[in-house]
C-alpha positions as CSV (number, residue, x, y, z in Angstrom):
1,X,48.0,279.1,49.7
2,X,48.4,276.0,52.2
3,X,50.6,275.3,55.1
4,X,54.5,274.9,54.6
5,X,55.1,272.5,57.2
6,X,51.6,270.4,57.3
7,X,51.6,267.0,58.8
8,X,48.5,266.4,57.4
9,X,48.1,265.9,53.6
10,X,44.8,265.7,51.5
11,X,43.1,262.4,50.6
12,X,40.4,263.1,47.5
13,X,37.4,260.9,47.7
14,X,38.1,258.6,45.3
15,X,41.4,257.5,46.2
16,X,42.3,254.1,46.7
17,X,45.5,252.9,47.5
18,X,45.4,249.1,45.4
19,X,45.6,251.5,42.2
20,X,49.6,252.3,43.6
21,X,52.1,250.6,41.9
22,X,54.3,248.3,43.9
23,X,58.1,248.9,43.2
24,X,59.8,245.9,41.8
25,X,63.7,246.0,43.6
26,X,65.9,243.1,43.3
27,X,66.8,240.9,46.2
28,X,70.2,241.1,46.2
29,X,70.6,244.9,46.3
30,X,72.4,247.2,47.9
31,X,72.2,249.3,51.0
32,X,74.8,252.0,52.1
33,X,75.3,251.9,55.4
34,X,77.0,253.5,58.4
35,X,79.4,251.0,60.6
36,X,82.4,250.1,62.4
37,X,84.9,247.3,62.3
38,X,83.7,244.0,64.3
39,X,87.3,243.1,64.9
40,X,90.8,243.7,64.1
41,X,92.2,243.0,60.9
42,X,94.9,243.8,58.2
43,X,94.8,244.2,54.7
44,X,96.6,241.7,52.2
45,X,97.4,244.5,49.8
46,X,99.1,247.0,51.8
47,X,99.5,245.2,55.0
48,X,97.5,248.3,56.6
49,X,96.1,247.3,60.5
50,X,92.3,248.1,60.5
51,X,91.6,248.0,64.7
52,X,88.6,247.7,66.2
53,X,85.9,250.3,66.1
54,X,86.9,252.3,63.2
55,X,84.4,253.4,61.4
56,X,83.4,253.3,57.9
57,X,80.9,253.8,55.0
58,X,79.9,250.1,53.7
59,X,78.0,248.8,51.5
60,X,75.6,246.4,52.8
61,X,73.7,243.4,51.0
62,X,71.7,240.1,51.8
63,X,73.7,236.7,51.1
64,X,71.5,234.6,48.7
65,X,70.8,231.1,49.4
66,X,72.4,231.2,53.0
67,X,69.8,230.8,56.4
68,X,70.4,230.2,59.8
69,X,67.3,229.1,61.6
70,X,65.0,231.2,59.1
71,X,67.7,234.1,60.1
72,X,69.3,235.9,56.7
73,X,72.9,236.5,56.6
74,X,74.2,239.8,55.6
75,X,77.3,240.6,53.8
76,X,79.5,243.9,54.2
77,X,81.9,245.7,51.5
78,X,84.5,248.2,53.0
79,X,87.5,249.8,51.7
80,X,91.1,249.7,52.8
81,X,92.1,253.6,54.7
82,X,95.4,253.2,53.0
83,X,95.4,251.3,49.4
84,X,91.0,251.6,49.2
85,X,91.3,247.5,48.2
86,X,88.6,246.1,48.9
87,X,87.5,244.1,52.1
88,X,84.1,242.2,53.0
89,X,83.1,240.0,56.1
90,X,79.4,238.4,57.0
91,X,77.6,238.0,59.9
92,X,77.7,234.3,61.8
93,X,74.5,233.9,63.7
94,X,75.6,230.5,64.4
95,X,78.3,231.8,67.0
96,X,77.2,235.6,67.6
97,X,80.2,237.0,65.6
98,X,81.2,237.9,62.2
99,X,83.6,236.1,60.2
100,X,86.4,237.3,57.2
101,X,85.2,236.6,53.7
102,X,88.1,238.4,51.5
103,X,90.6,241.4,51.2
104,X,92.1,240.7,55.1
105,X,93.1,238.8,57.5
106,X,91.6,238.3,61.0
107,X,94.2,239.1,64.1
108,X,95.1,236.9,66.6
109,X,92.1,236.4,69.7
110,X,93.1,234.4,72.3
111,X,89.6,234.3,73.7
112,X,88.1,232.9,71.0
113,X,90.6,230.0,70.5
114,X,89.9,229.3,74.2
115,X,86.3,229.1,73.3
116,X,86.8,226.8,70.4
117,X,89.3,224.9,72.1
118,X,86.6,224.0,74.8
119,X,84.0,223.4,72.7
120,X,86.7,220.6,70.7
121,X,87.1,219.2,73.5
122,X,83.6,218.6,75.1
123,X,83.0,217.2,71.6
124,X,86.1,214.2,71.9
125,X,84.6,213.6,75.0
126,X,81.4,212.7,73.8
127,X,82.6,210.9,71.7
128,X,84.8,208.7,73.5
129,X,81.6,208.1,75.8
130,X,79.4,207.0,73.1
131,X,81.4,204.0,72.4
132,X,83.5,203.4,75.9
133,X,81.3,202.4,78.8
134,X,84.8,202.4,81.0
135,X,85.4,205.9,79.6
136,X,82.2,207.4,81.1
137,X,83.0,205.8,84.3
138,X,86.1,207.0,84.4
139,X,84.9,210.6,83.6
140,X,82.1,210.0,86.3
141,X,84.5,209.7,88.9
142,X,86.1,212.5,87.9
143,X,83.7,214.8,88.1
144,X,82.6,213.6,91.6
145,X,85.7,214.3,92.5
146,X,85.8,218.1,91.2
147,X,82.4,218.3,92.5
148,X,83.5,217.1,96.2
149,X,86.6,219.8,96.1
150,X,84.1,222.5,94.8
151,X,81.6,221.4,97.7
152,X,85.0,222.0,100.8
153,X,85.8,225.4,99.2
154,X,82.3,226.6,99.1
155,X,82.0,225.5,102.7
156,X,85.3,226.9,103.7
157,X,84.1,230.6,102.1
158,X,80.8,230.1,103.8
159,X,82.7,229.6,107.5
160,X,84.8,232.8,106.4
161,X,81.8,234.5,105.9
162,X,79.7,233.5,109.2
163,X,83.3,234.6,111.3
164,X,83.1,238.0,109.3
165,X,79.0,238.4,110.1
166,X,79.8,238.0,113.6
167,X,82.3,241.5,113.7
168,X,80.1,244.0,114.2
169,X,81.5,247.2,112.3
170,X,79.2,249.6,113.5
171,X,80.4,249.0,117.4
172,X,84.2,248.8,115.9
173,X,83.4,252.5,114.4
174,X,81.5,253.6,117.6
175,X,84.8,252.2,119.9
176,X,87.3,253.6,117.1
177,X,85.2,257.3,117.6
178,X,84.9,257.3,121.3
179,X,88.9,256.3,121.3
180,X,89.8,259.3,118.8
181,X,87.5,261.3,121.3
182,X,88.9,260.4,124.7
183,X,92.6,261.3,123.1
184,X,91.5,264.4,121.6
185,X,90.1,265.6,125.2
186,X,93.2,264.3,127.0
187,X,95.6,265.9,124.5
188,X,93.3,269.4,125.0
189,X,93.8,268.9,128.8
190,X,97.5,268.5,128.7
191,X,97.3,271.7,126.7
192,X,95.3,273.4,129.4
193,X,97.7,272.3,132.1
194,X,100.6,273.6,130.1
195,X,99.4,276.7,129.4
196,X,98.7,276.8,133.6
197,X,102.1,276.1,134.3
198,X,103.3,278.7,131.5
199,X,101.3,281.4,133.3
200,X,102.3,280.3,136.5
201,X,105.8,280.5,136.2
202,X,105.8,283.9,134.2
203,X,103.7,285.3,137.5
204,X,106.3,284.0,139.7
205,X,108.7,285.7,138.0
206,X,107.3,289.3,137.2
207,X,107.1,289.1,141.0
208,X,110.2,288.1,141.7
209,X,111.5,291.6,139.2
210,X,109.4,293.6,141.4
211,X,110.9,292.3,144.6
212,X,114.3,292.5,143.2
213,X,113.4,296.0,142.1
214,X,112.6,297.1,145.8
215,X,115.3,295.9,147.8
216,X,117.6,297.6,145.6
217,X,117.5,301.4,146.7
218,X,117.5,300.4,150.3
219,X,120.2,298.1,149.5
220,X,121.9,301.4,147.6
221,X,120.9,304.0,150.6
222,X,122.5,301.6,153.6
223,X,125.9,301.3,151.3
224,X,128.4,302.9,153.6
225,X,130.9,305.5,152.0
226,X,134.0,304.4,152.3
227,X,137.2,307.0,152.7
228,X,139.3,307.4,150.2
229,X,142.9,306.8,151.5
230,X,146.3,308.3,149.1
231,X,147.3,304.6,148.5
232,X,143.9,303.5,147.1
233,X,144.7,304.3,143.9
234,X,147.3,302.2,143.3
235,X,144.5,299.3,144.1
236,X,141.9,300.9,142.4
237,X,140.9,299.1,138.7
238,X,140.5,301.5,135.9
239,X,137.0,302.5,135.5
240,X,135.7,303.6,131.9
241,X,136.1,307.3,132.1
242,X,133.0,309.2,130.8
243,X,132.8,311.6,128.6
244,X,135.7,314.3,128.9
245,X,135.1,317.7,128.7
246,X,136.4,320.2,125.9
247,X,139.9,321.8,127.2
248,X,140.9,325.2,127.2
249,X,144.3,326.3,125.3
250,X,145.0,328.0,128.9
251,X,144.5,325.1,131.0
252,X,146.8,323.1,128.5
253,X,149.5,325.3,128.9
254,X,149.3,326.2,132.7
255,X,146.7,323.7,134.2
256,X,143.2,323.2,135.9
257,X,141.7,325.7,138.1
258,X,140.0,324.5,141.4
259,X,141.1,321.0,140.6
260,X,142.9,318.7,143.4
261,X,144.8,316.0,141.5
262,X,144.7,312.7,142.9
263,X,148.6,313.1,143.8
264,X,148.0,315.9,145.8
265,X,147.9,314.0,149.0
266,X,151.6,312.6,148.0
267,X,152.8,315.6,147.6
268,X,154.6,317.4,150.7
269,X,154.9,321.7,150.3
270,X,157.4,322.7,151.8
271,X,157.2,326.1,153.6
272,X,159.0,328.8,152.7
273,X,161.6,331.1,154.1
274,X,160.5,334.8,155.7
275,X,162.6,336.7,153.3
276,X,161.0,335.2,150.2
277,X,157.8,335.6,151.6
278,X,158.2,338.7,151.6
279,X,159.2,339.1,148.1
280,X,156.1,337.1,146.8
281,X,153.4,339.9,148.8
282,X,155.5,342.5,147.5
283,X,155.1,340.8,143.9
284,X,151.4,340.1,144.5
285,X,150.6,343.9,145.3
286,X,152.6,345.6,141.9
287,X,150.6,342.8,139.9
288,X,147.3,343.6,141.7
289,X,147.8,347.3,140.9
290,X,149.1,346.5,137.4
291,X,146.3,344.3,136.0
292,X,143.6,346.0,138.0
293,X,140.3,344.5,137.0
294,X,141.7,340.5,136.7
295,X,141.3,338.7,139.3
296,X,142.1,335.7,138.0
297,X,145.8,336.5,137.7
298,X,146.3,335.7,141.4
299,X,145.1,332.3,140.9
300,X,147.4,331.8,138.5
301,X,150.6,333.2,140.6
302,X,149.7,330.9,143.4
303,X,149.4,328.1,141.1
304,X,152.7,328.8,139.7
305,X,154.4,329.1,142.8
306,X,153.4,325.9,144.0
307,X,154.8,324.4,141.0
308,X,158.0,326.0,142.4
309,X,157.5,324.9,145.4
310,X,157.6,321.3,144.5
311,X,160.3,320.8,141.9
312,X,162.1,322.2,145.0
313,X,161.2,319.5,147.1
314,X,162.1,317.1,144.1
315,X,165.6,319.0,144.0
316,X,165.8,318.3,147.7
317,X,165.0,314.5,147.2
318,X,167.3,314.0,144.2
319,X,170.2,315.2,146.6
């Protein structure tokens, strides 16, 4: 069994190839071809816009009895996207382009109207020159003319030119480097000499704290203490007491132990008589021997009769 995918087939010996028979096809047939649209156009049936580019599935074919230069012209058959009418349009060798046959209509091109409406008029002027000497004259001079005004501006753009060749852009980059150097190294300098001063001035004034902090206990140690008179505390500005201490019910009811008030040096005792001095050591013994083991009872008696001692002396002032 041979090969499936042979390139090379088998010739017997006695083959010869004038024996084929030659396939009679008719000129004007038909090839099926894959294209897209030359230009824009719009159907007449539907009024459909076919752009530029689209592509289609035409049907291609030679034009008989039509030769430009020995060159054939070919014909193409398309259908419309939208209505399937159909549209054909040749090739024009004569001008490079295609041109509408039937089925559509070519859109507007302002470029090619240019084009044809210089070639019109290089035509008239031919013609006008072929029989008018004066005419070609006239042109003559107008074309020196245009030529003389084309010659100034191509010299003017040449002068531009020879003042740019004389910049030289590699020394403008070089300068425009060095200058962005220079200002980056005096900008990083500044910053050096700020952060100098920074430092600086935050040494100055750590030492300036630690001075401070010296002088202070000797200035605390040579304070003198000054005495405290009994009319200084009605000068004296109220200080924020600190934190008072829990009282007793017994020292709410009868007062402080041990405690000089700050009156006390206001206050004048006045002494008292023999007889009732008497009378309070007599009183002092029968509570010593009563309560025995509470010492603290005596306290309290003396406090008590100097409480009696000076609402006398505020009896004796009221009088």
């Amino acid at each position: 069994m041979s090969e499936r995918k042979v390139l090379n087939k088998y010739y017997p010996p006695d083959f010869d190839p004038a024996k084929i028979p030659k396939l009679k096809l008719p000129k004007d047939r038909q090839y099926v071809v894959r294209l897209m649209a030359p230009f824009n156009m719009r159907c007449k049936t539907c009024g459909e816009y076919i752009y530029k580019g689209k592509k289609f599935n035409a049907r291609k074919e030679t034009v008989q009895n039509e030769v430009y230069l020995g060159l054939p012209i070919f014909r193409f058959y398309i259908k419309c996207t939208r209505c399937l009418a159909e549209i054909t349009f040749k090739t024009d060798p004569e001008n490079t382009d295609y041109t509408m046959e039937h089925g559509a209509t070519r859109n507007f091109q302002a470029e090619k109207l240019l084009e044809e409406e210089e070639k019109r008029m290089q035509k008239e002027r031919e013609d006008e020159e072929l029989n008018n000497p004066m005419k070609v004259l006239e042109n003559r001079t107008k074309d020196s003319k245009l030529e003389m005004e084309v010659l100034e501006n191509l010299q003017e753009l040449k002068e531009l030119n020879q003042r740019q060749a004389n910049v030289d852009f590699e020394a403008m980059l070089q300068q425009y480097k060095e200058y962005e150097e220079e200002q980056k190294r005096k900008e990083q300098e500044e910053d050096e000499q700020e952060m100098k001063a920074m430092l600086e001035e935050a040494q100055n004034r750590r030492l300036l704290v630690d001075s401070d902090s010296d002088e202070e206990p000797a200035k605390v140690h040579a304070k003198p203490v000054a005495k405290i008179k009994p009319t200084d505390i009605l000068q004296e500005e109220p200080q924020p007491q600190a934190k008072k201490l829990k009282t007793e019910s017994w020292e709410r009811s009868v007062g402080t132990l041990n405690s000089k008030s700050q009156l006390a040096g206001l206050v004048t005792v006045r002494k008292p008589k023999p007889g009732a001095t008497l009378a309070n050591g007599t009183e002092k013994q029968g509570a010593t021997a009563s309560t025995g083991s509470f010492p603290t009872a005596t306290g309290t008696t003396s406090s008590l009769g100097l409480l009696g001692a000076y609402s006398d002396s505020e009896d004796s002032t009221s009088d």
